[in-house]
C-alpha positions as CSV (number, residue, x, y, z in Angstrom):
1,X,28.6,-15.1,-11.2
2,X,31.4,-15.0,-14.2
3,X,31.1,-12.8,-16.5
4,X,29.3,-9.9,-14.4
5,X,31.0,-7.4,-11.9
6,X,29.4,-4.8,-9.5
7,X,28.2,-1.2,-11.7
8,X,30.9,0.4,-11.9
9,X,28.9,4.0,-10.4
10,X,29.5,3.3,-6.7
11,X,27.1,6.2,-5.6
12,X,24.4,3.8,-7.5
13,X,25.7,0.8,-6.8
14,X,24.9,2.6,-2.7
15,X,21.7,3.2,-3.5
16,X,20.4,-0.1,-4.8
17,X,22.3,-2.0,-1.6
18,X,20.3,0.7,0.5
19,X,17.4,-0.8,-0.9
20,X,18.1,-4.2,-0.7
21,X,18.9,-3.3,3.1
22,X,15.5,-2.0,3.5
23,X,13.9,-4.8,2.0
24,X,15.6,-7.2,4.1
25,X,17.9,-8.8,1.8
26,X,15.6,-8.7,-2.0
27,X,15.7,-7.0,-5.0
28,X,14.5,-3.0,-4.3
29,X,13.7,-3.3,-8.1
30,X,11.0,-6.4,-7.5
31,X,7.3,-5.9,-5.8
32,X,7.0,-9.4,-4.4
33,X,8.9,-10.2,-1.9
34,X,9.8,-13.8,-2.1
35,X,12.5,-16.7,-1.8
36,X,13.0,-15.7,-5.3
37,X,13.6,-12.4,-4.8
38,X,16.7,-12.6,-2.5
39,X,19.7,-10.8,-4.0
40,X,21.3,-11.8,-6.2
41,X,17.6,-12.7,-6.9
42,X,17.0,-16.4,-9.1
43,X,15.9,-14.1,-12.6
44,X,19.8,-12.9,-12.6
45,X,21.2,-16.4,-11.1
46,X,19.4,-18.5,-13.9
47,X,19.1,-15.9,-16.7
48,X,22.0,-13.5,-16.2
49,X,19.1,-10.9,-15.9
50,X,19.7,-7.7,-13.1
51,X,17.1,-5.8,-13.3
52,X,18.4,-3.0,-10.8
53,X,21.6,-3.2,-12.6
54,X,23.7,-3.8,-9.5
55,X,25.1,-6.2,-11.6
56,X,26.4,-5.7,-15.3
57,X,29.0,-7.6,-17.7
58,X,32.0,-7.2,-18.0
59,X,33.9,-5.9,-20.4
């Protein structure tokens, strides 16, 4: 998505993917589990939104 880049803290940026691996694919940060969850999850495609931060803006 323009305008946003991966966290730059690549021990976080592990973390949250290790979550998203565990959860098949969705947002670690989310407790439904969804088509609208999927990462990047619709919230962040539509609204520029990350919850988990494993996306932020650039500078």
């Amino acid at each position: 998505m323009k305008g946003y880049c991966l966290n730059p803290d690549k021990e976080y940026v592990m973390k949250i993917v290790e979550g998203i691996y565990r959860k098949d694919g969705h947002c670690p940060c989310r407790l439904q589990v969804d088509d609208t969850t999927l990462c990047p999850c619709d919230q962040f495609v539509k609204e520029g939104v990350c919850k988990c931060n494993l996306f932020v803006p650039k500078k």
